[in-house]
C-alpha positions as CSV (number, residue, x, y, z in Angstrom):
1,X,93.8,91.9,149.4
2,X,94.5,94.7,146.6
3,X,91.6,93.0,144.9
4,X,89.4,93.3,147.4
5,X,90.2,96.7,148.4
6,X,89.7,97.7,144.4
7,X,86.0,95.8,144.8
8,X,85.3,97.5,147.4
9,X,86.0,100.8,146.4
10,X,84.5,100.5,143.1
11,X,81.0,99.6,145.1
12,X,81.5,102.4,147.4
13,X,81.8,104.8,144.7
14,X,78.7,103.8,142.9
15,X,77.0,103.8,146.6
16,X,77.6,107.0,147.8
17,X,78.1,108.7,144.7
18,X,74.8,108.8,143.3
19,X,72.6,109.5,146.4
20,X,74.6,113.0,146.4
21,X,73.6,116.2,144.9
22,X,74.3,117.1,141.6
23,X,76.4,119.9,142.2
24,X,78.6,117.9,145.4
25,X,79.1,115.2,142.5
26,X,80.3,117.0,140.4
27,X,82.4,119.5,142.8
28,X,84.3,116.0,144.4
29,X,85.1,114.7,140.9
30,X,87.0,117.8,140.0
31,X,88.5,117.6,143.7
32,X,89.4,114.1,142.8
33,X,90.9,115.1,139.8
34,X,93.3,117.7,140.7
35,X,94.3,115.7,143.5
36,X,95.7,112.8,141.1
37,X,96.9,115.7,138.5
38,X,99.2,117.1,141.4
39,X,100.6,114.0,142.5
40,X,101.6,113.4,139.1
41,X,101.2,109.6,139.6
42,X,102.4,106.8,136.6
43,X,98.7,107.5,135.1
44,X,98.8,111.4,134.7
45,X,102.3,111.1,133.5
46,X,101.8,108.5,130.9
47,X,98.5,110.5,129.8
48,X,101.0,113.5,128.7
49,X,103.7,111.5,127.2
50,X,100.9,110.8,125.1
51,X,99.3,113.9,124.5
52,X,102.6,114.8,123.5
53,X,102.0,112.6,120.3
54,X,98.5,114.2,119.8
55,X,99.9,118.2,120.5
56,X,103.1,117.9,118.7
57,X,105.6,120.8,119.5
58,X,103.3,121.4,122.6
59,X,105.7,123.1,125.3
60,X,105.3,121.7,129.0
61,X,102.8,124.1,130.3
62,X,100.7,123.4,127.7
63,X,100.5,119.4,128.1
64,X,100.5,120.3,132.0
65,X,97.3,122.2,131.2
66,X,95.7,119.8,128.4
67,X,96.6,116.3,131.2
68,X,94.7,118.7,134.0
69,X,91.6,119.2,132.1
70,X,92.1,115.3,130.8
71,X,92.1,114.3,134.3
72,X,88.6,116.6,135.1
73,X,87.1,115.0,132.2
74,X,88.1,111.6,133.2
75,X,86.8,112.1,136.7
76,X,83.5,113.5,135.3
77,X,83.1,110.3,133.4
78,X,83.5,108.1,136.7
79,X,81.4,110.6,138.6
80,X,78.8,110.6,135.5
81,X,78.8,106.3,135.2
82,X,78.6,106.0,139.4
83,X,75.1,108.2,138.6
84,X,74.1,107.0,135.6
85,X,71.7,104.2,137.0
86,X,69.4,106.8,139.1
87,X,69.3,109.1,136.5
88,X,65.5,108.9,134.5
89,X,65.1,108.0,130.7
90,X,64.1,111.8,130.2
91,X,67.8,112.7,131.9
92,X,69.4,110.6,130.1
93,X,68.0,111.3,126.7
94,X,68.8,114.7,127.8
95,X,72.2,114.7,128.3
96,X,73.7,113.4,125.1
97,X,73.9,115.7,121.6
98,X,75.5,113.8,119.0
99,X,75.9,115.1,115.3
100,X,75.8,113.2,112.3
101,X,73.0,110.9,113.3
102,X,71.4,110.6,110.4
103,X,74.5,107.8,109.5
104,X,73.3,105.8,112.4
105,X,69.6,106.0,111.4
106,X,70.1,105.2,108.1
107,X,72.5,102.4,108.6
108,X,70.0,100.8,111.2
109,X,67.1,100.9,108.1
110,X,69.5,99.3,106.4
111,X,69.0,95.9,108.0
112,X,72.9,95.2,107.6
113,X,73.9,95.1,111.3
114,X,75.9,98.0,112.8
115,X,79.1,98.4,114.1
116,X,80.0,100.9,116.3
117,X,83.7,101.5,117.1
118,X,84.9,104.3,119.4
119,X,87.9,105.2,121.4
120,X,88.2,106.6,125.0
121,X,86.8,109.7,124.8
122,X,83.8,111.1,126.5
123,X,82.0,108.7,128.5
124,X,80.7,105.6,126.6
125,X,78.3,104.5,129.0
126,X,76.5,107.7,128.7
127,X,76.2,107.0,124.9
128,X,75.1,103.8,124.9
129,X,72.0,104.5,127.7
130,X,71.1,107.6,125.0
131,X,71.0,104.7,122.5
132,X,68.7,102.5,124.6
133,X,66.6,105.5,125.9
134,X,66.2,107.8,122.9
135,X,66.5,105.5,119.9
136,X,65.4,102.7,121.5
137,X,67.9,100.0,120.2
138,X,69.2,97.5,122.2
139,X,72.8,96.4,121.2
140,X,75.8,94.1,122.2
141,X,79.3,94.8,123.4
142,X,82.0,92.8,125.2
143,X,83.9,93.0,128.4
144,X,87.5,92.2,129.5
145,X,87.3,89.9,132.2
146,X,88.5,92.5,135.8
147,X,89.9,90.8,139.0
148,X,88.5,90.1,141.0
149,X,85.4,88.6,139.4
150,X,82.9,90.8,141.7
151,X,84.3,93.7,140.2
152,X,83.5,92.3,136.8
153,X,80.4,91.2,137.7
154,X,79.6,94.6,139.0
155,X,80.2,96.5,135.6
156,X,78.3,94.1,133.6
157,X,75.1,94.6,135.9
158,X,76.0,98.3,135.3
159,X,75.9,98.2,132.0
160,X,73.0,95.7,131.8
161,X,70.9,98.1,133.9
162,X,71.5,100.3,131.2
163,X,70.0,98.4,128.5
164,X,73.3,96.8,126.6
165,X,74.1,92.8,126.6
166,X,77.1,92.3,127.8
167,X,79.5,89.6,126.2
168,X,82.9,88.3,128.4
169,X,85.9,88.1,125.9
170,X,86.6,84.9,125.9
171,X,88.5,84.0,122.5
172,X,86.8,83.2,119.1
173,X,83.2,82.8,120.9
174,X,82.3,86.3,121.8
175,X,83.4,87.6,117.7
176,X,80.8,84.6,116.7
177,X,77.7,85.9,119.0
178,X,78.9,89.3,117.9
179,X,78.4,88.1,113.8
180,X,75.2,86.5,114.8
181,X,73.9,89.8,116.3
182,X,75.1,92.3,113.2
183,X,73.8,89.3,110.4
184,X,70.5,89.4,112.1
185,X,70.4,93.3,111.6
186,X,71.7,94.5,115.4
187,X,73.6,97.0,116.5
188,X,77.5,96.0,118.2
189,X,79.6,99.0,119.9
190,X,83.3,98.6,120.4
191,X,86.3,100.7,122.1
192,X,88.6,100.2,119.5
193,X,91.6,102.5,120.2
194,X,94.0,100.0,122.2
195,X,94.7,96.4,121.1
196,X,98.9,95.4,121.6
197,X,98.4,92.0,121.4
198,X,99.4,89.4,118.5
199,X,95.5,89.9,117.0
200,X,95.2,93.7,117.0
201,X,96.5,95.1,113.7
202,X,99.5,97.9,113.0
203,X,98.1,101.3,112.0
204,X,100.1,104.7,111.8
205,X,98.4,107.0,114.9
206,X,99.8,110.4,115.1
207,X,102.4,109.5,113.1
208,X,103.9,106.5,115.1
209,X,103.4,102.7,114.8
210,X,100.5,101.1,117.7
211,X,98.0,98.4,117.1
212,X,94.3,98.6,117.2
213,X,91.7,95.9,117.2
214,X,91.1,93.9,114.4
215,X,87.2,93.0,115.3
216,X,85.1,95.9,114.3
217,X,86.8,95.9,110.8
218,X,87.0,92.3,110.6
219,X,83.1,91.8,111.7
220,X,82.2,94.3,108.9
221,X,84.0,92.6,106.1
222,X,82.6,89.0,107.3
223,X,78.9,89.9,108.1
224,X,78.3,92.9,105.8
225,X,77.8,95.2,108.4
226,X,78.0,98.6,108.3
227,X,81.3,100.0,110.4
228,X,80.7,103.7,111.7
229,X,83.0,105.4,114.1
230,X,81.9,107.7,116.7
231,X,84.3,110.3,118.7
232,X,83.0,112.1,121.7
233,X,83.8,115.1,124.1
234,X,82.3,117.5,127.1
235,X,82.3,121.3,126.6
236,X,81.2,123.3,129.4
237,X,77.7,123.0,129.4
238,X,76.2,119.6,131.4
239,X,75.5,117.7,128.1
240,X,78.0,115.5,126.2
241,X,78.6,116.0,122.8
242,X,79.7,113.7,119.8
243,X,79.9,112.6,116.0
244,X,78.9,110.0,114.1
245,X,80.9,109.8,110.8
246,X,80.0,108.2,108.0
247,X,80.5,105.0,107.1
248,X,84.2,103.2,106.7
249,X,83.7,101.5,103.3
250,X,84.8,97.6,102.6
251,X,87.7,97.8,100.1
252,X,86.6,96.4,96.6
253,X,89.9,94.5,97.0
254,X,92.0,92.4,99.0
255,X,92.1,89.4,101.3
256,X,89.7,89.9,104.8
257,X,92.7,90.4,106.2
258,X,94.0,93.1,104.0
259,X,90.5,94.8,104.0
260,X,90.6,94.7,107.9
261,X,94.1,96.9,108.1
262,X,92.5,99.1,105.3
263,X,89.5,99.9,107.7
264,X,91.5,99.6,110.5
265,X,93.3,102.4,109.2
266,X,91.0,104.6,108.2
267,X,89.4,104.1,111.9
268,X,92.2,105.3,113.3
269,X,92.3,108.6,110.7
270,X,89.3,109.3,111.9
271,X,90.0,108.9,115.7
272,X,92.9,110.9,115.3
273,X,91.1,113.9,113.8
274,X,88.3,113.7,116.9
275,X,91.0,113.2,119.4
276,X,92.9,116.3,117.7
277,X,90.3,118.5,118.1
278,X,89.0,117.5,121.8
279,X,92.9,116.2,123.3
280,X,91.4,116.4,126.6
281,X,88.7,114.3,126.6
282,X,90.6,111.0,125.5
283,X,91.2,109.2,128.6
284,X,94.1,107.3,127.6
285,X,96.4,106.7,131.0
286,X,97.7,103.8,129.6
287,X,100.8,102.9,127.0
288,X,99.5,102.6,123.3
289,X,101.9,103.2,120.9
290,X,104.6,100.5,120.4
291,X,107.8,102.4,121.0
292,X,107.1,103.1,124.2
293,X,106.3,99.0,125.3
294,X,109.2,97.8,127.1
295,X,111.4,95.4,125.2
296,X,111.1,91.3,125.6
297,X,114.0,89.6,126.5
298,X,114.7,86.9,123.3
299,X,112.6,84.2,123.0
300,X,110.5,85.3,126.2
301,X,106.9,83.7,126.0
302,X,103.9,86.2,125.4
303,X,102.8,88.8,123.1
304,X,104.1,92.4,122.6
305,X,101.6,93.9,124.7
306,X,103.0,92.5,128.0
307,X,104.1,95.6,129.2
308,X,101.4,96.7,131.6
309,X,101.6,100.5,132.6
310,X,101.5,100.0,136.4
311,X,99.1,98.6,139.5
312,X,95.6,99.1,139.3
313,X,95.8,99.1,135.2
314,X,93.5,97.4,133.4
315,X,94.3,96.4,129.1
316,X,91.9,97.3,127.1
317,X,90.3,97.6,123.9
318,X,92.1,94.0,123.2
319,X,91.1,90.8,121.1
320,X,90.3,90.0,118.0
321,X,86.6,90.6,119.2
322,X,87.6,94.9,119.7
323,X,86.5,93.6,123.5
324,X,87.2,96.6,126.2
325,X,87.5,96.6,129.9
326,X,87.1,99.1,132.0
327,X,88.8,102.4,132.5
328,X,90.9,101.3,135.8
329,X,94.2,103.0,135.6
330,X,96.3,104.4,138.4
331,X,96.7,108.4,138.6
């Protein structure tokens, strides 16, 4: 029944949502928002306990302040992806401003294959229509699997309506159509901020131990692709901004694995700087780094990760693919 309830909800919100005005949208998202801020659910309370590793020292008005504006910015994301598939090419081309893009166009002449790897911030979706609109490049991500299954099916007709193919994680077989893609020159884009299973790999984020996913790193050494990450963020004007940074370079040295954590690594450097400057605008509701995973009793069955930060949650950014869900998470 909560399922169901979920489903429903979801297809109510992209319903009604983009038949209203602009303005009403966005006026209900921020109503939306401050609602779930005040009633300081398990989501807006585990989105400051981790701000409080991003704003260190930060006193409690302040992460009180920084969570409030997360929570807006996470609304306008919803409010922005329910409205996304009305919007026209000119809109959309209109509403993204990335810097740094020369890395993506030269990288693309390349003929290498392109990774992409990004972590929740800003609104992905958004990103990747502005790719199929104004550069007109087609590329390939991957999906958690959501229950119930129409739900799932319901975000990868999203996203296919928006010009992406849309790969379920499903083991070793989605990180093989993924090397087929980059070898014959495509472009692959990847949330790759959360992975706590046995296949993501340790970095140091913000100081503390988490795990990220090994696939964008690990699909770069293999294929010869070129790994770029991207960070994004809102200001207060209508159009999203972002960066594309230059490329994270294969080590000269080392086993795949090794040169996986290397990258890996200096992902996550580079993640850390974006979310640093823009705190608000990374939508992370959920637990990430590994002190704060509940401990397994000995010899329980399972990986790590199995610590789910509450109903209506969703893992993501998991497998060895960098595959990501969607951004369900109780406020």
């Amino acid at each position: 029944m909560r399922e169901q309830l979920t489903d429903a909800l979801y297809g109510l919100g992209w319903a009604t949502v983009k038949k209203l005005p602009e303005p009403v949208a966005v006026r209900l998202g921020r109503q939306i928002a401050d609602v779930a801020w005040r009633r300081r659910g398990g989501g807006v309370l585990r989105l400051e306990a981790n701000l409080a590793r991003v704003l260190p020292g930060a006193s409690a008005e302040r992460l009180a302040q920084v969570s409030r504006a997360g929570m807006r910015s996470y609304m306008r994301y919803w409010m922005e992806s329910f409205r996304l598939p009305v919007w026209s090419a000119e809109r959309t081309r209109a509403s993204f401003a990335p810097e740094g893009l020369d890395h993506l166009e030269k990288a693309l002449a390349s003929g290498r294959g392109v990774v992409i790897a990004l972590p929740h911030m800003g609104n992905y979706d958004l990103a990747g229509a502005w790719v199929t609109t104004r550069l007109g490049v087609p590329f390939t991500t991957v999906a958690e699997r959501l229950k119930p299954e129409t739900l799932y099916d319901r975000f990868v007709a999203y996203r296919e309506g928006l010009g992406m193919e849309v790969l379920p994680h499903a083991g070793g077989s989605a990180f093989g159509t993924l090397a087929r893609r980059l070898r014959a020159g495509g472009l692959v884009c990847l949330v790759a901020d959360r992975d706590l299973s046995s296949s993501g790999i340790e970095v140091t984020f913000f100081g503390e131990a988490t795990k990220m996913p090994a696939g964008p790193a690990m699909l770069a050494v293999q294929t010869g692709a070129l790994l770029l990450p991207v960070t994004l963020w809102y200001d207060r004007s209508p159009v999203m901004k972002g960066r594309v940074h230059a490329p994270v370079e294969v080590p000269a040295e080392g086993t795949r694995a090794e040169k996986a954590a290397v990258m890996t690594q200096r992902v996550a450097d580079v993640f850390a700087a974006g979310i640093a400057e823009h705190p608000e605008d990374w939508h992370m509701l959920q637990r990430l780094w590994l002190a704060d995973l509940e401990p397994r009793p000995e010899g329980a069955p399972g990986t790590p990760e199995q610590a789910p930060a509450g109903p209506g949650e969703q893992a993501r950014g998991q497998g060895a693919g960098g595959a990501e869900s969607d951004r369900r998470a109780e406020a």
